[in-house]
N, C-alpha and C positions, 0 to 999 in steps of 0.2 A: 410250409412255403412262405410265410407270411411273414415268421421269424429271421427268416434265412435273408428276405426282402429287403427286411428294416435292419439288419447287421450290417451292412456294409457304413450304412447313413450311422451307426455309432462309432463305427471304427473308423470313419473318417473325418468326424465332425466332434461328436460330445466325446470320443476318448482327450483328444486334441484339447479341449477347452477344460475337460475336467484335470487335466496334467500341469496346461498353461495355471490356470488360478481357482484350482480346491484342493487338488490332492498331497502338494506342499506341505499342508495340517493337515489333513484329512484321509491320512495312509495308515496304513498297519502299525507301523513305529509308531505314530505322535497321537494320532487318535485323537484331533482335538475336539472337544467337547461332546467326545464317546462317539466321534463317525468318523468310519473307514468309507472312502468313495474308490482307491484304485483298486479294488478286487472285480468291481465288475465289468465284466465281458461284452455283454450285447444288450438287446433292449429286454429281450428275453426274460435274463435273468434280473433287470431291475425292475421288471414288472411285479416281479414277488416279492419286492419287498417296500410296497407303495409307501407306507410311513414314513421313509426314512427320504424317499426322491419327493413327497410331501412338505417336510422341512426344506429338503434345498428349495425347491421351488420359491417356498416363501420368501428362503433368504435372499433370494436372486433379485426376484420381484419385487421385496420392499428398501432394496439397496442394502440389508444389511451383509451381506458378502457378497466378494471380496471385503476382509478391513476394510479401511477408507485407505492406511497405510501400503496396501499391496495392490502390485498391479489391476488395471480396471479392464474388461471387456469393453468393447466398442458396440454400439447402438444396436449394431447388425448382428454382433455373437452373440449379446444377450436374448436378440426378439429372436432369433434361432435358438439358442437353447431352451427357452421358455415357451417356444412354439413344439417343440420336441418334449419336454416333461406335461405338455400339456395332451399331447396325444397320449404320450405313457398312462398317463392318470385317468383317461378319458372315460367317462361312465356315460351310457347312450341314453342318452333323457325322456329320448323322444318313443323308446321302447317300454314293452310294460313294468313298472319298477319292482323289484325287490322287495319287500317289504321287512326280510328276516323275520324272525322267528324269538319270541324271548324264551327264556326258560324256566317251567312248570316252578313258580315263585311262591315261597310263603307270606305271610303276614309278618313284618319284622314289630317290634316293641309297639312302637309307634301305632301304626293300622291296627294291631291287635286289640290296644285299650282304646280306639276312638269307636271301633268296630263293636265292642263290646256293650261302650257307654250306649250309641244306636241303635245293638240291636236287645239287649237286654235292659235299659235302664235307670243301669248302676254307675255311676260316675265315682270310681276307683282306679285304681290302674295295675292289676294283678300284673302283666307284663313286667314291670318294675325288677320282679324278683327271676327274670328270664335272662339267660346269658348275651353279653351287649352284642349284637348284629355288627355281621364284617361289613367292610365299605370297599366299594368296587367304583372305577371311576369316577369317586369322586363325593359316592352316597348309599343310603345303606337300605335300597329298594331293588337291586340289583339280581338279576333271578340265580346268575351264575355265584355269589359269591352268600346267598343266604343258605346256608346247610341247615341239616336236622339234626342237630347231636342227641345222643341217648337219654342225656338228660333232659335237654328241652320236651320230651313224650312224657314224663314225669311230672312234669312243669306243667304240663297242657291239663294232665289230669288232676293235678290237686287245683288250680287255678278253677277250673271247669267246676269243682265244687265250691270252691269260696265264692266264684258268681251265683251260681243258686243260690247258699246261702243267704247272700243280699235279697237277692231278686225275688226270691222267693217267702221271706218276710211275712207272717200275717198269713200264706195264704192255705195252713191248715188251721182248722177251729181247738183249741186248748180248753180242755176240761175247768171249770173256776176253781177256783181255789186261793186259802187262805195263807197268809207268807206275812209271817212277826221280823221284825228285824230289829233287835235289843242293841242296845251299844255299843258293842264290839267292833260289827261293821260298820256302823255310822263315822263318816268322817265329817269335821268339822275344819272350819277355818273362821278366822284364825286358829291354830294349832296349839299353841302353850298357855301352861297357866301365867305366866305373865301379864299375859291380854284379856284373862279373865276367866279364861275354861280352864274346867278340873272335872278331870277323868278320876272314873272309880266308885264304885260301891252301884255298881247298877246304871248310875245316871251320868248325865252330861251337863254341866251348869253353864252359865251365859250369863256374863254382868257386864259384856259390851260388846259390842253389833258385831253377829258372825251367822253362821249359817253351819246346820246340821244338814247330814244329805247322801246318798246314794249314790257312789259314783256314774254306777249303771244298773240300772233296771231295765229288765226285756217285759214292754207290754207286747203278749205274741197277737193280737189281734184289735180291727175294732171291735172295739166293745164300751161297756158302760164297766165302772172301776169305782170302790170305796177305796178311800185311803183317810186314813186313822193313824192320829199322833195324841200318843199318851203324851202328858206334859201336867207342870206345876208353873205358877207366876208369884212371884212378890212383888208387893204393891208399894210404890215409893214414891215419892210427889201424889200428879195426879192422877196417874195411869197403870194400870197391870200391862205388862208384858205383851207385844203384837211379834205376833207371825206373820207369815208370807209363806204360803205355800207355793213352789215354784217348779214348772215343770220342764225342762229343757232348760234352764232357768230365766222361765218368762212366770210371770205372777198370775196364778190362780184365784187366791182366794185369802182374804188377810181373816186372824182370829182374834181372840182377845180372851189369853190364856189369865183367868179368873179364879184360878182352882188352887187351893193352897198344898204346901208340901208334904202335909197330913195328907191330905184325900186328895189323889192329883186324877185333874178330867180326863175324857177322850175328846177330842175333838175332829171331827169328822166333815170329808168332802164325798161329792157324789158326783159323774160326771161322765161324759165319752170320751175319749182319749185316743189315737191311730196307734196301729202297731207300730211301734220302733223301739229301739235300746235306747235311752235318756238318763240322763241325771234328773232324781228327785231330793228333794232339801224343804226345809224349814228355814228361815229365814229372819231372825230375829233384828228388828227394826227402828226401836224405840229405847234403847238404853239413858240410865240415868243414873244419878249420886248425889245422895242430900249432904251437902259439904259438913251441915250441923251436923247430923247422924252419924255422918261415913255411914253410909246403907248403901247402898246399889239395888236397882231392881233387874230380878237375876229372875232368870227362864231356865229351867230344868226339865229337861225333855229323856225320857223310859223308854219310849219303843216308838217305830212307826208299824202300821199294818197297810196291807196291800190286798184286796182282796178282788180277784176278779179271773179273768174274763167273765164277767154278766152279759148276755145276748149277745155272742160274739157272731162275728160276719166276718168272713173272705174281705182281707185290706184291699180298699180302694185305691191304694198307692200306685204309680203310674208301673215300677214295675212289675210287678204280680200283675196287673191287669194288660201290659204287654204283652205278657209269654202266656198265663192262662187266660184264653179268652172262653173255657166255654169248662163249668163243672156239673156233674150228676147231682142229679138231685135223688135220686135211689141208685143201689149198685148194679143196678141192670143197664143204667144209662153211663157207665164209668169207662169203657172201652168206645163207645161212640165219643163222648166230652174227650177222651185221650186222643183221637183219630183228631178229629176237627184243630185239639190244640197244634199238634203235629204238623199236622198239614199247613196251618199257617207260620209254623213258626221255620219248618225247614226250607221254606225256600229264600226267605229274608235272611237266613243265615249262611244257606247254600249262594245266594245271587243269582238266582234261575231258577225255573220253576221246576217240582222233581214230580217224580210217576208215582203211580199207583203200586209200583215195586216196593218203592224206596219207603213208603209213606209205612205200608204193609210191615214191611221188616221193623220201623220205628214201633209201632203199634204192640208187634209181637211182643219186645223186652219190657212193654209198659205189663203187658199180660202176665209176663213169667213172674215181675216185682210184686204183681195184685197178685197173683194166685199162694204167693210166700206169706199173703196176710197184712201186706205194706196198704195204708190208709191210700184215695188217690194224690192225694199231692205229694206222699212219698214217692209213688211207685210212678208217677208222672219226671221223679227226676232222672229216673235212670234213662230212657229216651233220651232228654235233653242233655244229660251230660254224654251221650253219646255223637248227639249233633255239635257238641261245641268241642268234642274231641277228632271228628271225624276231618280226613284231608278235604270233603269238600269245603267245608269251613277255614281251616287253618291254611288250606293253598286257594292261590286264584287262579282256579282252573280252566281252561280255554280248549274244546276240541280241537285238535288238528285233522287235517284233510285227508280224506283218506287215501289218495297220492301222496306220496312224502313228499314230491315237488310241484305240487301245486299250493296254488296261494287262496286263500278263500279271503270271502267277506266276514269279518266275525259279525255274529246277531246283536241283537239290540240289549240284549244283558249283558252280553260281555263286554259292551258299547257302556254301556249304563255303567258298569264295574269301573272299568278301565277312566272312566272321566271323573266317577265319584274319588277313588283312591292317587289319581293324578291331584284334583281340585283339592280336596279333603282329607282324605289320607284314611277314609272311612267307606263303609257298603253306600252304598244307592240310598237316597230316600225315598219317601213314598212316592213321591211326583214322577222320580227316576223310576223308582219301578213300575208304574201303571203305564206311564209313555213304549216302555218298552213293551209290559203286556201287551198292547196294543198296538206294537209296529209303528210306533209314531215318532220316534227321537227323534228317526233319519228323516222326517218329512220337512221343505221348503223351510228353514227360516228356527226351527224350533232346535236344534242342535247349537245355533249359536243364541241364542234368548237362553237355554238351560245354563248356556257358558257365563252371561251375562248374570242370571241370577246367582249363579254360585260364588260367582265372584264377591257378588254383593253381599252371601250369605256369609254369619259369624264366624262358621265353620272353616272356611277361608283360612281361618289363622291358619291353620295347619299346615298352609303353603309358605307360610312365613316361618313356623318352627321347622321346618321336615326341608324345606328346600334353600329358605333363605336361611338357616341356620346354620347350610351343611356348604352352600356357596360361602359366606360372609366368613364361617368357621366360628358364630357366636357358640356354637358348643363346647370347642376349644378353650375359649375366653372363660369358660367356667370353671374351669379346673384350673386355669393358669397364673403363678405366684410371684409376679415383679415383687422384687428387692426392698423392702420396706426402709431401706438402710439406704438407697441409693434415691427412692422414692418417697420419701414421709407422708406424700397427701395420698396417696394409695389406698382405697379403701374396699371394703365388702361390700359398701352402700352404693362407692363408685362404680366398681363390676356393676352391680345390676343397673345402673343408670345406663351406662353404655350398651348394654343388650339391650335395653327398652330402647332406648334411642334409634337404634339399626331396624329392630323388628318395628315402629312405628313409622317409619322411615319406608322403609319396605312395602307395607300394608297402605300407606296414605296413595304410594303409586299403583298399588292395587282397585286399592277402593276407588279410587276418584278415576281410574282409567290416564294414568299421565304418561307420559314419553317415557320410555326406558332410557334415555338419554343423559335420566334426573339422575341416574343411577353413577354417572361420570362428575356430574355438577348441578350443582341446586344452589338455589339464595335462599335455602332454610333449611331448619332440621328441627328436631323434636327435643325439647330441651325445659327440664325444673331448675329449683331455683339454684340446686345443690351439681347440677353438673356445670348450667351458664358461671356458675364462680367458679368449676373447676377449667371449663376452657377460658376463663378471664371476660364474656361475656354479658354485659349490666343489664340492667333494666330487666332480670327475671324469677320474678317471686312467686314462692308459694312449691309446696311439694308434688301437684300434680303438671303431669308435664304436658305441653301446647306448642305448637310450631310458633317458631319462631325465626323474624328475615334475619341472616346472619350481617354481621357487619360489612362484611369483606369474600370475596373469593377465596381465601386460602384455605378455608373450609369450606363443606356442602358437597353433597355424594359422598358413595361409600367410600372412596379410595383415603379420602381424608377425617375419616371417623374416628374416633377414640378409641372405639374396638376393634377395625380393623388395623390401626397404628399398633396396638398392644399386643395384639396375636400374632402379627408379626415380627415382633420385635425380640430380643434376648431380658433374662433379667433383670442383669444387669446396664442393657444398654441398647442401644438403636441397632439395625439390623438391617442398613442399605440393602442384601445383596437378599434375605426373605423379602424383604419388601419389593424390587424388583422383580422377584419369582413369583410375586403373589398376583403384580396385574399383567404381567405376561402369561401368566396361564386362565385367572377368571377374568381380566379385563379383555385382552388382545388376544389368548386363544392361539398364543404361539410359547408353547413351554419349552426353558431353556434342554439341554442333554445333562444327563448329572455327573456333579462334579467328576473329575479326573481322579482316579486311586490315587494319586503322589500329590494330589495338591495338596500344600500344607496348611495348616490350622489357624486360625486367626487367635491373638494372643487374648490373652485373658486382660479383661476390662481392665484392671489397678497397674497393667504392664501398657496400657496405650498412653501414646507420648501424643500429644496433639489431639486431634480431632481422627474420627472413625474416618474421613474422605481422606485425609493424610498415610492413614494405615491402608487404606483398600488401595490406593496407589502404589505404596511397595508391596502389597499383594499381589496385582495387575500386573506387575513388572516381571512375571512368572511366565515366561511363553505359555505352561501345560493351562494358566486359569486368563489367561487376555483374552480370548476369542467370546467364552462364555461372558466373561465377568463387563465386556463392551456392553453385553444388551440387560445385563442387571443393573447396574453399578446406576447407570445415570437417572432410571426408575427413580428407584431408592433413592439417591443423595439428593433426589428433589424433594423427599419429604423430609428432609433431616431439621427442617425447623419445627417440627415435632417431636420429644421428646420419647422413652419406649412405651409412657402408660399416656400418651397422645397430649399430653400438656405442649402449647406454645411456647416456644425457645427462639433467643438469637443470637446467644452462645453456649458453644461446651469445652468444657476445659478453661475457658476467660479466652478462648480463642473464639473470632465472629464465626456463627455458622454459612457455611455457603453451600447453598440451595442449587444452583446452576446446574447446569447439564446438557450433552450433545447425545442424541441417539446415532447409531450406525447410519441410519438414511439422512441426517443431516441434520435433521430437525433440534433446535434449541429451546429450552427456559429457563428461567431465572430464581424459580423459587415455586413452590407448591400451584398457586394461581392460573402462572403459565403453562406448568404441566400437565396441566388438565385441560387447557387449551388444545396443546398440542394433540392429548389422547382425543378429545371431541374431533378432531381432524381423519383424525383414525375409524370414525364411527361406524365404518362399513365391517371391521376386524370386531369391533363388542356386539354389533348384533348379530354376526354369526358365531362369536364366541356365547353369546349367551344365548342363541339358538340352541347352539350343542350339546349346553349343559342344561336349559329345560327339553329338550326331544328325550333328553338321557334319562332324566329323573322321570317324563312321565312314562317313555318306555319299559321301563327298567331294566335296559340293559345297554352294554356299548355302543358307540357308532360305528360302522362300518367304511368301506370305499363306495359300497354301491347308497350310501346313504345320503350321498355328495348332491345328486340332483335334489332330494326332498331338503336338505340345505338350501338350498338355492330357492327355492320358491318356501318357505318360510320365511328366510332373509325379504327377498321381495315384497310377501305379502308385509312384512313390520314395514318396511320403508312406507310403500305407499298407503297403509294404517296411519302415515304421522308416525312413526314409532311407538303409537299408543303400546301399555301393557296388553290390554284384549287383540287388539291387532296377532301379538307372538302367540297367545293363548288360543285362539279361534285357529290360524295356520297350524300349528301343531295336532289339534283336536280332528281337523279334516284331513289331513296329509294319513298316503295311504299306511306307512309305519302303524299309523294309530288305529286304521281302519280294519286293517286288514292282517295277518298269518300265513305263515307259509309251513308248510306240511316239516321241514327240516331244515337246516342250517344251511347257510350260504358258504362256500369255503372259498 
């Protein structure tokens, strides 16, 4: 009935107005900018396809359609139709919200190795060698678009041993024993007889400063360790031959090799040492040449010896003492020391705390590995490579309700999870976990102080690599190869200047709690001495980089970055029309429709006659690309006094560049400066544009329609924050999306 109600008010009102001035373009034949509007019939049927009456909407309401060149609606048709897509769209705020549901999500690359360093230790990154994670609106945390391919269970399992491996270091006891290592292995440097070494006949000679050495030796414990260097010295001026015994290559202990080539000494160290794999060496320090003579005094070194573990202990190293926190001391205490390690280690990996099942079942495969005869720290890995293969660990698991349409509260670990891998991109830490033990996150005041310090904490970066790297597209910038030919100052050293620049850029509005505003325009940026001369910059020296007040508005925020001008840009040459795509979907949050099939191709850079603003004109001139190319074009040709690898320009071609530009609702600038005027004017469009895109990243999944009201009081809560960053991070963190689950999907 209700459909039946509201059909008459479209057929006599919005059929009327979408016929007078949209469906002209906007029909089946011309489809401009990929929307057909005369197919539909009632309110009915536009109700289902909100997206799309979303775009008009916008277009309505920010004047960007009608052109400016076609017919205008009058005062009264527009607040009528805009009064009508506003019912359409309408989501009841005031009802209990939605919260959706994401979907049972893995650990992508990223959370895998942060998760790993955390909860193991080992600061590696075994994911490296994992297949690259797909990207779903936008990023690649997304629950819908992270699969399990075949391989990747592969990957989990040899990965899952090479962390032991590390982690586990030192923490079985190695029988002592004796280990000669004669010349063969010994490597030196300098390397040729040129420099003074000659290989052969047993020995290794030295008549000018180099080092003899090991590339790796595995000490498997602490312990106490001799180590023993045969060697011979001749004696020249006033001194025999010194060593340097070096271990990692830090100095132990210097000798004073005395012993002639007849009867060559031992000379011997004594000492404790941690278990690790190291380079050991000899170090010869004192070379000389009596010009009279021509003599050299020259060091001849036979053999090193290695002998130990002596008194070894279970490595103190942070992680073995992590993961084993409790061993037997007879084999009757070896299935209890298994149980207790177990128990602490699976719920820090799990993210919750597990049962007396679970703990039981880990215990058992520790049982079956001891009973085959495995020492405990062998048979202690088969458990743990169980818990770092298991989906509780590799997915971040969330009960659902057990209504499918009921919405719950999620608990306080899943609470704890969810804020850590948002903030961090890593499990809970202690603080996190104990609050939660204890039902305290949610209490008064301590939810947003957790937000505050995490903010604070180093770990943070990871909101700068994982979110701002995937908004700014610094990931992009690293694989991408402007024209050395076209650009000569172009360099590798540049690339990385400009990623530090954005990521410290980023983080300073982090760290310090500033306006997200900064993020439009700022009077600084992060800058050494080697990027301030590549944007023409003075007064900044020295290789490490420091904020710096820019001279001028036409830099400051991301939009006018190096990185961000280069990422979007061609090769070969500037790229008005990415550039305009890039702040209408992460600045303003209104993405153009894509290109038309027949639009034709922009010519290849050595065929443009003039200027790229010259060429996108008779591009323009294309009915099937005008409509789109209105709300790109003038973006873009305001940065064109930037060059594609973001260098200052104020001509190309020897023709003047001009910067200027009209967007669809009127608004004008004149060059980079003003157009960032114009977008701060806009600021109501970037803070729910960049609402959207952190609710996304921390949810991990898309937005919805019914998402529309927790929009809206995010938006709100930044405004009356000041725009602070914590301001959008605290609203996000309590809004119910984040709090809360629903048994099954919204459709």
């Amino acid at each position: 009935m209700l459909v039946q109600a509201a059909d008459p008010h479209f057929k006599d009102k919005i059929t009327p107005f979408l016929a007078t001035y949209c469906n002209g373009c906007h029909n089946a034949t011309k489809a401009a900018g990929g929307l057909t509007l005369d197919a539909f019939q009632s309110e009915a049927h536009a109700r289902r396809d909100r997206r799309t009456w979303e775009s008009v909407q916008q277009a309505i309401l920010t004047g960007e359609m009608p052109p400016r060149k076609k017919p205008q609606p009058s005062e009264t048709e527009k607040a009528m139709f805009l009064a009508w897509t506003e019912r359409l769209l309408a989501v009841d705020c005031g009802s209990p919200k939605d919260p959706g549901r994401v979907t049972l999500r893995r650990l992508n690359r990223a959370e895998y190795n942060n998760t790993i360093r955390d909860l193991c230790g080992v600061d590696f990154h075994p994911a490296d060698d994992f297949p690259t994670d797909d990207v779903g609106y936008g990023f690649d945390n997304i629950g819908d678009v992270l699969s399990l391919q075949p391989i990747l269970l592969e990957k989990y399992l040899a990965a899952a041993d090479k962390i032991l491996d590390q982690a586990l270091v030192g923490a079985k006891l190695t029988p002592s024993k004796v280990q000669p290592f004669r010349t063969q292995p010994i490597q030196t440097t300098p390397r040729t007889a040129k420099v003074g070494i000659q290989g052969g006949g047993g020995k290794i000679t030295f008549t000018t400063e180099g080092v003899a050495y090991l590339p790796k030796f595995n000490f498997p414990n602490d312990a106490d360790y001799i180590i023993k260097l045969q060697a011979w010295g001749t004696k020249v001026g006033d001194s025999f031959p010194k060593v340097k015994l070096q271990i990692a290559e830090k100095d132990l202990q210097t000798f004073t090799i005395d012993a002639p080539e007849s009867k060559p000494g031992t000379f011997e160290w004594r000492g404790k040492l941690p278990a690790a794999e190291v380079r050991v060496g000899y170090a010869f320090t004192n070379p000389y040449s009596d010009k009279a003579s021509k003599l050299f005094r020259s060091l001849g070194v036979l053999k090193f010896e290695i002998e130990g573990p002596l008194n070894p202990q279970v490595s103190a190293t942070a992680p073995v003492r992590k993961i084993l926190t409790a061993f037997p001391k007879t084999d009757g205490e070896k299935v209890a020391a298994a149980r207790k390690v177990l128990a602490e280690f699976a719920p820090k990996a799990f993210r919750r705390p597990v049962t007396p099942e679970e703990v039981a079942r880990l215990v058992k495969l520790f049982e079956i590995s001891s009973q085959q005869g495995d020492a405990y720290e062998d048979a202690i890995r088969l458990p743990l490579k169980a818990i770092l293969a298991s989906p509780h660990f590799l997915f971040r698991v969330e009960d659902d309700p057990k209504d499918p349409k009921a919405v719950r509260l999620i608990d306080e670990h899943e609470l704890a999870s969810r804020l850590s891998y948002f903030l961090w991109s890593t499990m809970p830490d202690a603080e996190l976990f104990g609050l939660a033990d204890r039902g305290q996150l949610r209490k008064p005041g301590v939810l947003e102080a957790q937000v505050r310090r995490m903010l604070k904490d180093p770990k943070s970066h990871a909101l700068t690599e994982n979110f701002a790297g995937q908004w700014l597209q610094l990931r992009s910038l690293r694989t991408l190869t402007p024209d050395k030919g076209y650009f000569p100052n172009w360099s590798e050293p540049i690339r990385v200047a400009l990623i530090r620049e954005a990521e410290l850029f980023f983080e300073n509005i982090v760290r310090e709690d500033r306006s997200i505003l900064e993020f439009l325009d700022a009077d600084y940026s992060f800058l050494n001495e080697a990027l301030g001369r590549y944007y023409g910059i003075a007064n900044v020296s020295g290789s490490d980089f420091r904020k710096v007040k820019l001279p001028d508005h036409n830099r400051g925020g991301v939009i006018t970055m190096g990185s961000t001008l280069t990422v979007t840009s061609n090769p070969t040459r500037t790229s008005p029309v990415k550039r305009g795509k890039w702040i209408l979907e992460n600045v303003l949050g209104t993405p153009p429709p894509p290109p038309a099939p027949d639009a034709p191709p922009f010519p290849p850079t050595d065929q443009i006659k003039g200027t790229v603003r010259q060429q996108l004109e008779q591009h323009r001139a294309n009915p099937a690309c005008a409509t789109c190319h209105a709300k790109l074009d003038p973006l873009g040709l305001g940065l064109e006094n930037f060059d594609a690898v973001g260098r200052w320009r104020t001509s190309e071609n020897k023709l003047p560049v001009d910067a200027s530009g009209v967007l669809p609702d009127g608004a004008s600038f004149d060059g980079p400066a003003t157009m960032k005027k114009v977008l701060l004017a806009k600021a109501d469009l970037f803070r729910r544009c960049l609402a959207e895109k952190m609710l996304t990243y921390a949810l991990g999944r898309g937005l919805e329609y019914y998402d529309k009201c927790v929009l809206d009081e995010v938006t709100t809560k930044l405004t009356k924050g000041q725009d602070r960053f914590s301001s959008l991070i605290l609203a996000i963190v309590q809004s119910e999306p984040f709090q809360k689950r629903k048994g099954q999907r919204t459709e």
